[in-house]
N, C-alpha and C positions, 0 to 999 in steps of 0.2 A: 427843708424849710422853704418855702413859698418867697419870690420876690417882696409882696406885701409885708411878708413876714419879717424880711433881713432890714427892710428900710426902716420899719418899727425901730429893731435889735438896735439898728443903724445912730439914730435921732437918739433914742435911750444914751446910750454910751456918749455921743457926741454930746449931751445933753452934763454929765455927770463925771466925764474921767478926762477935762482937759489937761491941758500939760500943768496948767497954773493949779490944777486941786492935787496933783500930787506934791507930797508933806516937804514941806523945807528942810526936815531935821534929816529924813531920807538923801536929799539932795545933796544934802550940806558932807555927811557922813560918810555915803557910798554903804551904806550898811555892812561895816568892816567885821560887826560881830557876828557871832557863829551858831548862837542858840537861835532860835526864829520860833515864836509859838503863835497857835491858830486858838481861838476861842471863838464859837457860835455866838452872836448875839442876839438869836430870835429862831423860828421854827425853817423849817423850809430853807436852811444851809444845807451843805454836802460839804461836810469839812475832807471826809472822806476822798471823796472824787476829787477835790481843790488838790490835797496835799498827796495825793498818790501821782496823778499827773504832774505836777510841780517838780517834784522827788526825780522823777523821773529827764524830765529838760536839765536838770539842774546835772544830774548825772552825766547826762549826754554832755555838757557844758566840760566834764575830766573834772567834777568837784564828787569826792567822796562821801557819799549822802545820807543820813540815816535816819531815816521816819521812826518815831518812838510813840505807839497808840498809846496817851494814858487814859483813855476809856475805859479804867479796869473791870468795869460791869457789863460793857458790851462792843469790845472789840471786833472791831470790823475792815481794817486795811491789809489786811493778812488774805482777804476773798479780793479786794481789788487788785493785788499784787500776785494774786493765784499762788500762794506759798501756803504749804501745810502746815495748820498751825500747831501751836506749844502743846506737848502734853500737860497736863494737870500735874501743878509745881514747878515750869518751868518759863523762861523768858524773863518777863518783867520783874515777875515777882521774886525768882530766885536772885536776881543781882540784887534786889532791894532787898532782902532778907541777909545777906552776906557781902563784906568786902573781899570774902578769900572766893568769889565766882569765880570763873574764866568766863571773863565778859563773847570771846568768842563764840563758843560752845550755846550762849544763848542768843545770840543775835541770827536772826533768817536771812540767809544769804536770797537776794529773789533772780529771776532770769537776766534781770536787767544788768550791765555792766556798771557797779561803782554804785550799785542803789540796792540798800540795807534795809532792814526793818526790826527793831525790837519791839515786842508785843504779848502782852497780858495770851495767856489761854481761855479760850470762850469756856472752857472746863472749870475752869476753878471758881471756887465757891465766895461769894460776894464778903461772906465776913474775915474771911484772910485776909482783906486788905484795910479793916478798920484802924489798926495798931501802927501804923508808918507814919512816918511823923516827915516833919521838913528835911531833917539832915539824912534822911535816907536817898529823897530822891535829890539833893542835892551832890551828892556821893556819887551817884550814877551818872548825874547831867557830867559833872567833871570828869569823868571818866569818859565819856563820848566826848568831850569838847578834844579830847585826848588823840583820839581815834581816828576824827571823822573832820574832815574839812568845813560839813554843815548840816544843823541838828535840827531837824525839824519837829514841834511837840505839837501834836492834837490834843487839846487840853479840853477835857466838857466843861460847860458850865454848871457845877456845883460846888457851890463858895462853900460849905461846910469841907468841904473833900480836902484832904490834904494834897491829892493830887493838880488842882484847879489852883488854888492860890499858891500852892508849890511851886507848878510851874512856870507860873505868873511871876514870881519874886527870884527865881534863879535863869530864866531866860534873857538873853540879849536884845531883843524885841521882839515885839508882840503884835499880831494883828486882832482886830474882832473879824467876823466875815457876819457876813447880815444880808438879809433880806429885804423886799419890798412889807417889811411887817409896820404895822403903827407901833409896836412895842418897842422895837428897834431901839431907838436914843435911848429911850428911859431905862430898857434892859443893861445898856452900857453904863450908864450914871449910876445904876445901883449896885453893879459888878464892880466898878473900880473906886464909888465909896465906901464900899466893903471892903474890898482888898486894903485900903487906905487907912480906914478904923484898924486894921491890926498891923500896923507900920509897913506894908509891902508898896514901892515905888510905884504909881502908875505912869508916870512919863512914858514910859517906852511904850505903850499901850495908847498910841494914836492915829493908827493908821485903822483904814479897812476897807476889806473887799465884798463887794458888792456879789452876791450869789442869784443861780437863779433871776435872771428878770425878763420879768414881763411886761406887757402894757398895761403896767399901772402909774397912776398918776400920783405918785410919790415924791414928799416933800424933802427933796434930797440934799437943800442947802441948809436945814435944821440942822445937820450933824457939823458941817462946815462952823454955822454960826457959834454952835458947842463947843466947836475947835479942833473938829477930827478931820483930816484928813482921806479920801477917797482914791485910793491907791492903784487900783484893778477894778473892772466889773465884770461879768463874767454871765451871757445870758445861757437862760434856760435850751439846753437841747437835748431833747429825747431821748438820742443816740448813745449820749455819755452816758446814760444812767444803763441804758439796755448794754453798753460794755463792758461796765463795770459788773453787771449780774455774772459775766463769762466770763469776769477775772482777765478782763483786758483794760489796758490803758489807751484811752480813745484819742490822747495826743498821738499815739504809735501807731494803732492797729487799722486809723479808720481812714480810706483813702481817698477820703471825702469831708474831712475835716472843717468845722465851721468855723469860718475865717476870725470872726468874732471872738469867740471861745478862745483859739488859739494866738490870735493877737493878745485880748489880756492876761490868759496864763503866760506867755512869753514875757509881758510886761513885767510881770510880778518876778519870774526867773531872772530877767536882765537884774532888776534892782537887788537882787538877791547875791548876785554873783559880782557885781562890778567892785567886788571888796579887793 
């Protein structure tokens, strides 16, 4: 990244993540709880690259960490984490089918010390997972709260899915991650009106991290004025995505690290940990 380039990054973030836009209730809390879920709020996230890196600080941090991809259609932290994935009927889907699993047995131990992963098989066939209802994946989340010091859920967004508002309604807090999109706000007001019409909490559902940014001239106190909170922001760099292809973590591997990137993933880890 060019000089030009960092003072942009620079002014962006200075512009968007002072001390006073991080959330009061975060502040007030210490985010003592232990569920943590991620939801996209627009195109052009990398929930992926966010919670893999994260996972991983958080580990390093001596907290026992467990990424749970509920992408069950198209799993993908299992390639960022270089772990070989579930065969067809195993991981995700097998704990959620039975209480009598050995949750061991299905969880991917990865290279990393104290950093886990349970994860759907890119094998398995999309209508196995029409039938699961709330109290299945709520069966599981307790069962990791059990385990693991701190559970982190990639949740997609689709509000029909029992996995999205599932994990919505049994997580401890929640962030959106979002982009420089115009959809952005309204994507989030319609997500958690949703959630809301069929009685799941959104309070905890105020924070978010900013993905991806570039020089765009994006109206970034509309979300404030909404009432959201801007937690982390986290610019666009090349390098992360080209590490993540090789199944490496660019907070670890890259010995050139962009300061930016790794100051607000750090941010987001501090708050995460100071429980």
């Amino acid at each position: 990244m060019d000089r030009q380039a960092e003072r942009t990054i620079a002014g962006i973030l200075q512009k968007i993540s002072p001390k006073d836009l991080v959330g009061a209730a975060l502040q007030e809390s210490g985010l003592i709880y232990s569920v943590v879920g991620f939801v996209p709020a627009s195109d052009y996230t990398d929930n992926a690259l966010l919670i893999s890196n994260l996972g991983y600080l958080l580990a390093q941090k001596g907290l026992n960490t467990c990424i749970v991809d509920l992408k069950v259609f198209y799993p993908n932290i299992y390639q960022h984490l270089a772990v070989h994935p579930n065969k067809r009927g195993h991981g995700l889907i097998k704990v959620l089918k039975s209480d009598k699993t050995e949750f061991r047995e299905e969880i991917l131990r990865t290279k990393y010390d104290r950093l886990y992963l349970l994860s759907p098989s890119p094998h398995d066939l999309i209508e196995e997972y029409f039938d699961f209802e709330f109290e299945h994946l709520e069966r599981v989340i307790e069962r990791l709260k059990g385990m693991f010091d701190l559970v982190l859920l990639d949740i997609p967004n689709i509000p029909p899915l029992e996995f999205c508002l599932g994990a919505m309604k049994y997580c401890h807090i929640g962030f959106f991650t979002a982009a420089e999109r115009i959809e952005t706000s309204g994507n989030i007001l319609k997500l958690l009106d949703y959630a809301s019409s069929v009685g799941i909490s959104t309070a905890k559902f105020t924070s978010v991290v900013f993905m991806n940014l570039q020089d765009i001239q994006y109206d970034y106190k509309v979300l404030k004025e909404l009432g959201f909170n801007i937690v982390a922001a986290v610019p666009l760099v090349k390098e992360a995505a080209a590490y993540a292809l090789d199944g490496k973590l660019y907070v670890r591997d890259n010995p050139f690290v962009n300061k930016y990137f790794l100051r607000e993933i750090r941010r987001l880890a501090d708050i995460l940990a100071s429980h």
